[in-house]
N, C-alpha and C positions, 0 to 999 in steps of 0.2 A: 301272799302272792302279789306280785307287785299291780298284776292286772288288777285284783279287787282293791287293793288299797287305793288306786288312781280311778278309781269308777267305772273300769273298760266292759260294759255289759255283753259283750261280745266275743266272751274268753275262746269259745270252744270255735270260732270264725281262726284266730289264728291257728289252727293245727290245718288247714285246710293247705297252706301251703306244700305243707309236708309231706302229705297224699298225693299232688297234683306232680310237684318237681319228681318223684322216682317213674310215673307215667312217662312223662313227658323225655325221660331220659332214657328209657325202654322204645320208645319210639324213633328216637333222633340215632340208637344203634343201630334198630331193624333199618335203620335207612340205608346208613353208615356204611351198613354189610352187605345189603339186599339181601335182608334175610326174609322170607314167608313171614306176614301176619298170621297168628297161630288162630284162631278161631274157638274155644269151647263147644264143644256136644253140650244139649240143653241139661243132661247129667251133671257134667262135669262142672255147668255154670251151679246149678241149682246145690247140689250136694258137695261140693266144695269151696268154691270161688266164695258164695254168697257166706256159707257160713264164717270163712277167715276174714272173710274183710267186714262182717258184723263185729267178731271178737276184738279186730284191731282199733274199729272205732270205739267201740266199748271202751276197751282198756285206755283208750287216749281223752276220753270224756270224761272215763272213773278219775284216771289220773290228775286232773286239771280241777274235778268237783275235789276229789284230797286236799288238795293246796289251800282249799279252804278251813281245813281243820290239824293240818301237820305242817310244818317249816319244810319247805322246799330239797332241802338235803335227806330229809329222811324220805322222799315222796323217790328223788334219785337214786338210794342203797334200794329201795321197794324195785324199781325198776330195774335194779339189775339182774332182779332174778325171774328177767324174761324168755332166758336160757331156758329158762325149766319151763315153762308155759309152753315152750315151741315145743319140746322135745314131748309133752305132751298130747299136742295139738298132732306133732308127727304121729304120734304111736294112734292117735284115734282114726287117721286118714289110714291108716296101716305100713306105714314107712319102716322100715327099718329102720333101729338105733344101735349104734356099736355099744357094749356094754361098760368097755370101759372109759366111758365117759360118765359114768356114774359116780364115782369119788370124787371129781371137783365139781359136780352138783353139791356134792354132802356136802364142801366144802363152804362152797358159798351161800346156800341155804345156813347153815350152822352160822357164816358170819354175818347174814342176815338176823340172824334172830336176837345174836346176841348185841349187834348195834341198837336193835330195836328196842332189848330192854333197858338199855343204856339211856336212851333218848330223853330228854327232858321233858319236853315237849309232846308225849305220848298222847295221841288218842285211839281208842278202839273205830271207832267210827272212820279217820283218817286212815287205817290199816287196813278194815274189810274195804275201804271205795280202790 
């Protein structure tokens, strides 16, 4: 990662950008439009909100501590199969999924994996983060 190689002790300081600009563009529409500030039930903050937005920090900490142990491109094919995470995260909030969007999951999990055994640069450790 280019951040450890240069000594930037601060790696996971840059994703914070990234969190603040999609707020901040949520806001500047509800202006835009005059639309109602939506407000959360103490439920909906506690049993939803918090849980999704734990998992996306997670995933964006995990991803960034990887980079420490796999080349940045294979850290990229990993992240693209965030498809399937949502679509899971969907089914446990109880959303509906159309079904056939099932075959280019196969699709891309299958091409997922067999990049991965391709990889030179493999680590087990790099994969679970």
């Amino acid at each position: 990662s280019v951040w450890l190689m240069n000594g930037f002790p601060y790696v996971a300081f840059s994703s914070v950008p990234g969190f603040l600009l999609p707020a901040g563009l949520a806001l500047c529409y509800n202006r835009i439009y005059n639309l109602p500030l939506v407000v959360p039930t103490l439920y909906d903050f506690s049993a939803r909100l918090v849980p999704s937005a734990l998992g996306s920090v997670t995933s964006v900490f995990l991803m960034l501590e990887a980079l420490a142990y796999v080349p940045a491109s294979f850290v990229a094919i990993l992240r693209s199969t965030g498809c399937v995470f949502a679509v899971l995260l969907a089914l446990a909030f109880g959303l509906n999924f159309h079904t056939s969007l099932i075959p280019p999951m196969i699709v891309l999990a299958t091409g997922t994996v067999l990049t991965a055994a391709e990889q030179t640069d493999f680590s087990w450790v790099g994969l679970v983060l």
